[in-house]
Legacy VTK file of the C-alpha trace (Angstrom):
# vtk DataFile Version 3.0
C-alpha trace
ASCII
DATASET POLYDATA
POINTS 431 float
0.000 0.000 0.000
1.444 3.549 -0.298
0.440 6.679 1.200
-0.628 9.106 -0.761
-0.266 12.360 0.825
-2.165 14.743 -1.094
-5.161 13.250 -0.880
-4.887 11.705 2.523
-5.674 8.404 1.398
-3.768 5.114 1.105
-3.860 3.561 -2.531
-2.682 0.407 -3.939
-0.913 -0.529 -7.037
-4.387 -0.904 -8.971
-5.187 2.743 -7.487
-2.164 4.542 -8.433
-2.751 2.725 -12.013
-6.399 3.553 -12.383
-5.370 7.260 -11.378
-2.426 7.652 -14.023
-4.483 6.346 -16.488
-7.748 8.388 -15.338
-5.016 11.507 -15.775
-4.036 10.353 -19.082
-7.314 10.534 -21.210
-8.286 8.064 -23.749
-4.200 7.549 -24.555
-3.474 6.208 -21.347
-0.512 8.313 -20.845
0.656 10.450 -18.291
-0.087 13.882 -18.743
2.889 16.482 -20.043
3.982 19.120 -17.342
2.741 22.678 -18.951
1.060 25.379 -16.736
-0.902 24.232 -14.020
0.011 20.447 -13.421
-2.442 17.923 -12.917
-3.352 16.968 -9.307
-3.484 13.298 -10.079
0.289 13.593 -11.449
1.535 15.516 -8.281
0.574 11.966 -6.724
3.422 10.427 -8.232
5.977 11.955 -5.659
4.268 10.518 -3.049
5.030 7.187 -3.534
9.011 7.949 -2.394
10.240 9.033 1.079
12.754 11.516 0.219
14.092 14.811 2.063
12.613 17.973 0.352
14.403 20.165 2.412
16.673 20.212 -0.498
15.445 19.905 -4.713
17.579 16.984 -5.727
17.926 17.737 -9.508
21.407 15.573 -9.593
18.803 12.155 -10.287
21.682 11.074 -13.002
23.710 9.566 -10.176
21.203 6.961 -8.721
17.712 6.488 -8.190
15.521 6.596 -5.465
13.975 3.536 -5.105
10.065 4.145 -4.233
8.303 3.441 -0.974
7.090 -0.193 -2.205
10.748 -1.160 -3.523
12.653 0.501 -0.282
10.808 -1.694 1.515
11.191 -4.890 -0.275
15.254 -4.005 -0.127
14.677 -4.317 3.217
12.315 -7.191 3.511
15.429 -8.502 1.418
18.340 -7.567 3.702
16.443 -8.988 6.928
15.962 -12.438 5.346
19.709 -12.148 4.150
21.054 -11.374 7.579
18.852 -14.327 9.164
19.485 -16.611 6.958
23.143 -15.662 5.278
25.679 -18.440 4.213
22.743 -21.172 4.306
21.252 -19.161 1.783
23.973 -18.617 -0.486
24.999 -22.040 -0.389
21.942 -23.049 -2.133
21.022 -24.801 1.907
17.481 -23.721 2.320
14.895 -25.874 -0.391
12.989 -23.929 -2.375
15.093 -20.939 -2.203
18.053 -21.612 -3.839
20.171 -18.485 -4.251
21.481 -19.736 -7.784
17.792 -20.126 -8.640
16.868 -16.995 -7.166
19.726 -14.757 -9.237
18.894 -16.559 -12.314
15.165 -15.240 -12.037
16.419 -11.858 -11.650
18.791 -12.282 -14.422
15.721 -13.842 -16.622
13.193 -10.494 -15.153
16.206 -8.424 -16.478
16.252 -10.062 -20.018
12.476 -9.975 -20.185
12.212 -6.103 -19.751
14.756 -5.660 -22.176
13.453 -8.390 -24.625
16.442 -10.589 -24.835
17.510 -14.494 -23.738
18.325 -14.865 -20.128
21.360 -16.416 -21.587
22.766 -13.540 -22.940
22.625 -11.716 -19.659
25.229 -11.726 -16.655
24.475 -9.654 -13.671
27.358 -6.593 -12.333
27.763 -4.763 -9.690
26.850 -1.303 -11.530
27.150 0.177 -15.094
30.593 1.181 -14.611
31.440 -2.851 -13.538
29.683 -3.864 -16.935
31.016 -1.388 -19.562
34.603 -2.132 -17.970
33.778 -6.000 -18.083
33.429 -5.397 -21.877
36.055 -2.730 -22.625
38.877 -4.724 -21.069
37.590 -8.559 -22.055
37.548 -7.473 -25.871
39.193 -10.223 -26.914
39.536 -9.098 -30.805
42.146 -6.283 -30.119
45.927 -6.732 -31.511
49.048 -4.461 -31.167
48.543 -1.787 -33.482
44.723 -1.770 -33.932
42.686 1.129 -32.846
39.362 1.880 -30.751
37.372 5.255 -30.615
35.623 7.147 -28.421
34.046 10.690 -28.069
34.032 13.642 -25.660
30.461 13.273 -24.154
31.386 9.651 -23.350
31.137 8.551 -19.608
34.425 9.342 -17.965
35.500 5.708 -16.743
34.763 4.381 -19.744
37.179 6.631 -21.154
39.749 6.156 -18.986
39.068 2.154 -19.869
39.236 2.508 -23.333
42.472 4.728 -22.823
44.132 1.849 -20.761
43.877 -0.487 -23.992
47.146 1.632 -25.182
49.353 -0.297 -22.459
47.065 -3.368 -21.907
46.561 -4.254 -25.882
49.312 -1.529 -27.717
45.868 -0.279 -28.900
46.159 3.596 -30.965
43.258 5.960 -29.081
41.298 7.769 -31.059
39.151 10.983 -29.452
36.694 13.148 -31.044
34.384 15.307 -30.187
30.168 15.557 -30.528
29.462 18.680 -32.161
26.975 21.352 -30.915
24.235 21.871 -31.749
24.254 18.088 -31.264
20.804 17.437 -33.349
20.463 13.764 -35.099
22.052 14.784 -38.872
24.666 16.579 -36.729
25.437 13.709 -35.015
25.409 11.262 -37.271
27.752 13.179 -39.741
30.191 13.409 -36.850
30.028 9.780 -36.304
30.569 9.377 -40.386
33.265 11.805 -40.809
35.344 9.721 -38.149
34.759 6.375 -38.903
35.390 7.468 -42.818
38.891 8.882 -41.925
39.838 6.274 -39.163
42.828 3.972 -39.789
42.133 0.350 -41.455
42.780 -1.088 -38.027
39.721 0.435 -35.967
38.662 -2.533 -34.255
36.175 -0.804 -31.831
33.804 1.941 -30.892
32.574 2.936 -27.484
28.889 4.611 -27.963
26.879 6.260 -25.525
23.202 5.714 -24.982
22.564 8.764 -23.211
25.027 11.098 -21.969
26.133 11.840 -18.536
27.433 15.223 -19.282
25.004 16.805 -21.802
21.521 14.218 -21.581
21.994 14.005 -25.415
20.159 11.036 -26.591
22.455 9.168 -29.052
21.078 7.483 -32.736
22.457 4.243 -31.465
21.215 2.150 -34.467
22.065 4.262 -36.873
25.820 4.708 -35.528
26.169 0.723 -35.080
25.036 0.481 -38.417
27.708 2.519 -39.635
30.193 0.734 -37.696
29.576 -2.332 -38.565
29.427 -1.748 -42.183
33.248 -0.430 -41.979
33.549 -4.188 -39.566
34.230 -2.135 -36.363
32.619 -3.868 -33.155
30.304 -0.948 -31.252
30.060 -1.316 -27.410
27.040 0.672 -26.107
26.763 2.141 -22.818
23.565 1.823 -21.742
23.702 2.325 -17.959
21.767 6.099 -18.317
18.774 4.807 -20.510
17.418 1.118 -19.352
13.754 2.315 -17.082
14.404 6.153 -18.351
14.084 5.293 -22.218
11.361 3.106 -23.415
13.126 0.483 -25.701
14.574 -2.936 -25.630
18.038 -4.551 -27.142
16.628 -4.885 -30.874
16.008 -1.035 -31.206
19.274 -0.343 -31.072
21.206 -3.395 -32.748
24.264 -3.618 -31.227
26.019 -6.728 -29.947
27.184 -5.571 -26.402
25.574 -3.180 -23.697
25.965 -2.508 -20.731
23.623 -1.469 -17.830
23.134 0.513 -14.443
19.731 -0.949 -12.463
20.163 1.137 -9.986
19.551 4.439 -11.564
16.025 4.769 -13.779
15.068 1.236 -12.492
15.487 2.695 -8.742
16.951 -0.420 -7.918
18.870 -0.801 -4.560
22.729 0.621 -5.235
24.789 -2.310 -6.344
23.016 -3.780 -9.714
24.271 -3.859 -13.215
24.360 -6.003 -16.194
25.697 -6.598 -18.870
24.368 -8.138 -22.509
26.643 -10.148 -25.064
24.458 -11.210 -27.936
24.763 -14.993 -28.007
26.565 -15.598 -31.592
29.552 -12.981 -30.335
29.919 -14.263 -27.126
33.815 -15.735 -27.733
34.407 -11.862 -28.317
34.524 -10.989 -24.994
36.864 -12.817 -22.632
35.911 -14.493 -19.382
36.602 -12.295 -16.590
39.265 -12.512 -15.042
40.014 -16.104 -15.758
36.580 -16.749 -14.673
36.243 -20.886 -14.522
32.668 -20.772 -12.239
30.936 -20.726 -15.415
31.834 -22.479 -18.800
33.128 -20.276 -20.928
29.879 -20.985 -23.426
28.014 -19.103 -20.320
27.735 -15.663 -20.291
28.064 -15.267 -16.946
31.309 -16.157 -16.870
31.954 -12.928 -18.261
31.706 -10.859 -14.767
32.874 -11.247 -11.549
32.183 -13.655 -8.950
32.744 -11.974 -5.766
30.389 -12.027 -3.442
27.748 -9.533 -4.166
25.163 -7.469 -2.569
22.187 -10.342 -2.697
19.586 -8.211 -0.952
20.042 -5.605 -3.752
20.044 -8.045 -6.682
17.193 -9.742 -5.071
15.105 -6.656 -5.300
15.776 -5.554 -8.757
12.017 -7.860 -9.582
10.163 -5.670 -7.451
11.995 -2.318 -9.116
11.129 -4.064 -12.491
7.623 -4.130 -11.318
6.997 -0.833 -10.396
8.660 0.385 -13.654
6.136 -1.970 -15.644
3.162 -0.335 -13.178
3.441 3.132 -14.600
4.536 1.865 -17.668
7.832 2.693 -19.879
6.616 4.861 -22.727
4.676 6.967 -20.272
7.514 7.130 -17.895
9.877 8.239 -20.475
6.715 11.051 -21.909
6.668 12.142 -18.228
10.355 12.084 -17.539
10.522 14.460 -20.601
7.936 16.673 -19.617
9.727 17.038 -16.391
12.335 18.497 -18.432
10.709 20.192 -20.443
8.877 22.138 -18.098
11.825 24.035 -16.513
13.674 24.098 -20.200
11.046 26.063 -21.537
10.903 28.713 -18.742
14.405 29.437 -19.034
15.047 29.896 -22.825
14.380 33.322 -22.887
17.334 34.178 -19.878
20.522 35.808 -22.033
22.735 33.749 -23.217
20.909 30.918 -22.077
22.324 27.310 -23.742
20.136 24.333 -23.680
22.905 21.378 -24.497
19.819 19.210 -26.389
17.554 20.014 -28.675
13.695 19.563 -28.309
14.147 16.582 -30.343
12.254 13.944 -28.374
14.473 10.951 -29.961
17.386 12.828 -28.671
16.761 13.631 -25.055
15.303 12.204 -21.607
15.054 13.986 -18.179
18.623 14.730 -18.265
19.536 17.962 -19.772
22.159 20.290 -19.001
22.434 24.362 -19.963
25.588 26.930 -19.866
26.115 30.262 -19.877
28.817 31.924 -21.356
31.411 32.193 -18.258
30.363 28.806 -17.334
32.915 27.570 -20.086
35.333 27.562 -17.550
34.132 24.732 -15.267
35.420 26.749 -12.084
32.365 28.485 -13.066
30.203 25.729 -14.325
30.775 24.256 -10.264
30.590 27.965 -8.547
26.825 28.204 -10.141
26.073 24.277 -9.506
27.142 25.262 -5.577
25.421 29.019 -5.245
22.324 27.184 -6.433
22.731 24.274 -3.776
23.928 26.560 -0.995
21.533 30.225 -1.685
18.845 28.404 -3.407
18.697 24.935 -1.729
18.500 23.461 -5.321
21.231 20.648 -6.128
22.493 20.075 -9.593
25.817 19.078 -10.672
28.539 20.794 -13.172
30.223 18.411 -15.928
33.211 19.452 -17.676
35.481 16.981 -20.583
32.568 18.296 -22.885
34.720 20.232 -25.519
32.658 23.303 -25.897
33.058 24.079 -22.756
31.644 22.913 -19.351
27.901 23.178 -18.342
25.732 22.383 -15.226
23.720 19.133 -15.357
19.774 18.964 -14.326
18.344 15.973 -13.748
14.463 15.857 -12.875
12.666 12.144 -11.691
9.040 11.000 -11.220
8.987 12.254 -7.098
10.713 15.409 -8.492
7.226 18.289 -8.277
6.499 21.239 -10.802
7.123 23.432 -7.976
10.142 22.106 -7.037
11.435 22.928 -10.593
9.944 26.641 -10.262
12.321 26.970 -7.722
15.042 26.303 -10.028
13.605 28.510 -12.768
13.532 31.003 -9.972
17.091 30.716 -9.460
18.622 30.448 -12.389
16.664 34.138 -13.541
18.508 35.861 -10.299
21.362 34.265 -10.557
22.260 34.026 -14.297
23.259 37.557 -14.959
27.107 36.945 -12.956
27.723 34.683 -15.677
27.601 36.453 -19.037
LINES 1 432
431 0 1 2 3 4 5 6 7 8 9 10 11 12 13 14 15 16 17 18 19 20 21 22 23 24 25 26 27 28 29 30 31 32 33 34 35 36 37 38 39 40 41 42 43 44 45 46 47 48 49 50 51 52 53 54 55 56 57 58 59 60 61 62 63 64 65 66 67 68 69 70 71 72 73 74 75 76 77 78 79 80 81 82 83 84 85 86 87 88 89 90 91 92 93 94 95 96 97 98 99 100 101 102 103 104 105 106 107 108 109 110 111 112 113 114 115 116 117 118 119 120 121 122 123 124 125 126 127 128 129 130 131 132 133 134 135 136 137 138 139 140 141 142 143 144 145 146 147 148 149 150 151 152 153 154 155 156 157 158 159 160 161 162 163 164 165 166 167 168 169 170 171 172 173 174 175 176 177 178 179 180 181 182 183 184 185 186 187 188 189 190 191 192 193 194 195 196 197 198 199 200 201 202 203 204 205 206 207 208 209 210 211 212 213 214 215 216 217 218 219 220 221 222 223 224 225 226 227 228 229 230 231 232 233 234 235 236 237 238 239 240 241 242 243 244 245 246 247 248 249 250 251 252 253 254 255 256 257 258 259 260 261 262 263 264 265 266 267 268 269 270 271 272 273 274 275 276 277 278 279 280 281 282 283 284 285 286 287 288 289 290 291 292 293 294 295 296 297 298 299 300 301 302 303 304 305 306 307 308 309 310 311 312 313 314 315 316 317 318 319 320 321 322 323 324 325 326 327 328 329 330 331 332 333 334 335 336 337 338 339 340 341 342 343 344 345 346 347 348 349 350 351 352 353 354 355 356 357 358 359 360 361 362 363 364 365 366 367 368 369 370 371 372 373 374 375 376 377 378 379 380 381 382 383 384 385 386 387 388 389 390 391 392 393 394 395 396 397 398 399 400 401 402 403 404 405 406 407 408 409 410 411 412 413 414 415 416 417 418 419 420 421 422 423 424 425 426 427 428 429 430
């Protein structure tokens, strides 16, 4: 049951579905932020416990889990801590811990509309896209990989350590702005067009950490593969904040975060190998648990946080409650709503364009001191510290640095006033 404090009722799953629907019209959808919101949407924050003493805008990092999944984490952690090593050593019947992973591996696949078998579970994004960056088996001396600016900084620094690891070249270039789809895509052309014979391998991100540009995955895979250069997709940004699965975008090997747009417990990841390019990727680390026909035995076998990976289901549920296009409709509007009352503030930069293919909730804006990212961080801090509004500043972009907003479903349309509110009184000390 949740609590829904606006209306001073409690309401169930069925409630809260009948309600976003009710809100939605005929389409079923939830309704897009502009002017007065909705009451029935301003239900949606109820469902988390968070602290609004402060407007967490920085929702990039992690996710919240909801009420319902909080608790299940720690429904989870109790049964853990009673039942520990007996559990993990597959000693209580019926609850096997290697049949209880596997489900969640097989709930992951599901969403994402893949074979189980392709799957192995991480312990974050960052666990996954290194799994794959430094287990590409097809690299030799000599050979090169790519990467661009707006790319995730590990997964830089991973590709960079091929140089020493493999005697890989590195090849860096950088997303132009405006970054619209044709832009994009020509960048992505030009490159591959005048990269050396030996390119081997391209690291493309879903969605941006830095900028919230949406990237034309299929499109750039396409490309690559055509010239027979392997594409590794960073995906950890877009699985539950993007509705698609593994076939829109066509790649071969993607990694996830579950713990950010799923609102999974910290500590879940996965990764995807598509089953015919498995022998691509090396086992990890010697890895001799699994077969080397497994997938799994592509990640780590430490011990893990169970309680967290055991809870991903019930995140998966919730996300399937409100339902993934109209998450990712709402998640837009969220953005949306403060984008479009700051446009007209001078020299005002909105790092991606209205495009709805080619952004999410995360969106980031400079102005023109903020190039500098001494003064990309002092705005992201006088907005935490006057304004009691946190956001985050990103530099490596090329064009300069920017601050990084990052709206989620508990996040309120007056919360993101506030911002707007800020940002008009503050903006003029950074022409």
């Amino acid at each position: 049951m949740f609590r829904d404090r606006f209306q001073g009722r409690a309401v169930n799953r069925r409630t809260f579905m009948a309600s976003a629907a009710a809100t939605a019209g005929t389409a079923g959808a939830l309704p897009v932020l502009s002017g007065q919101a909705h009451a029935d949407t301003r239900s949606l924050p109820s469902l988390w416990d968070v602290d609004r003493s402060v407007v967490n805008l920085e929702n990039a990092y992690w996710g919240v889990m909801p009420r319902s999944v909080e608790e299940e984490y720690a429904k989870q952690t109790r049964y853990l801590n009673r039942h520990n090593v007996t559990f993990v050593r597959d000693g209580i019947p019926g609850r096997e811990r290697t049949v209880a992973m596997d489900q969640v591996r097989a709930e992951v696949a599901q969403l994402m509309g893949a074979s189980k078998e392709e799957f192995t579970l991480t312990r974050n994004g960052t666990e996954a896209m290194q799994n794959l960056i430094l287990q590409y088996g097809s690299l030799r001396p000599g050979d090169a990989v790519m990467y661009a600016d707006l790319d995730y900084d590990e997964m830089q620094q991973a590709m960079d350590s091929l140089t020493h690891r493999r005697g890989a070249r590195v090849i860096k270039f950088s997303i132009p702005e405006p970054a619209t789809t044709a832009n994009i895509l020509d960048a992505y052309r030009t490159q591959l067009k005048k990269a050396p014979a030996g390119l081997k391998l391209l690291l493309v991100t879903h969605l941006s950490n830095r900028t919230g540009i949406v990237m034309p995955v299929r499109e750039i895979v396409s490309m690559a593969r055509a010239r027979g250069v392997d594409t590794l997709v960073d995906a950890t940004q877009t699985i539950g904040h993007l509705d698609y699965t593994l076939s829109d975008l066509d790649a071969d090997f993607v990694g996830f975060s579950l713990h950010k747009w799923l609102c999974a417990p910290l500590g879940a990841g996965a990764v995807w190998i598509r089953g015919s390019r498995l022998e691509s990727i090396e086992p990890c680390m010697g890895n001799t648990m699994f077969p080397a026909e497994d997938t799994r035995s592509r990640s780590s076998v430490g011990t893990v946080n169970f309680a967290a990976v055991l809870t991903v289901p019930k995140a998966i549920e919730f996300h399937r409650g409100i339902g993934g296009s109209r998450k990712q409709r709402h998640l837009q509007s969220l953005r949306n709503y403060w984008v479009e009352r700051v446009r007209d503030i001078p020299g005002m930069q909105i790092l991606t364009p209205d495009d709805t293919a080619r952004h999410g909730a995360v969106t980031s804006f400079r102005l023109p001191a903020m190039r500098d990212y001494a003064q990309a961080q002092k705005m992201a801090t006088l907005l935490l510290k006057k304004h009691r509004v946190l956001t985050v500043a990103r530099t490596g972009i090329t064009r300069g640095s920017a601050v990084r907003v990052t709206p989620t479903l508990y996040n309120t349309p007056q919360e993101l006033d506030r911002l707007v509110a800020a940002l008009r009184q503050e903006s003029g000390a950074f022409l």
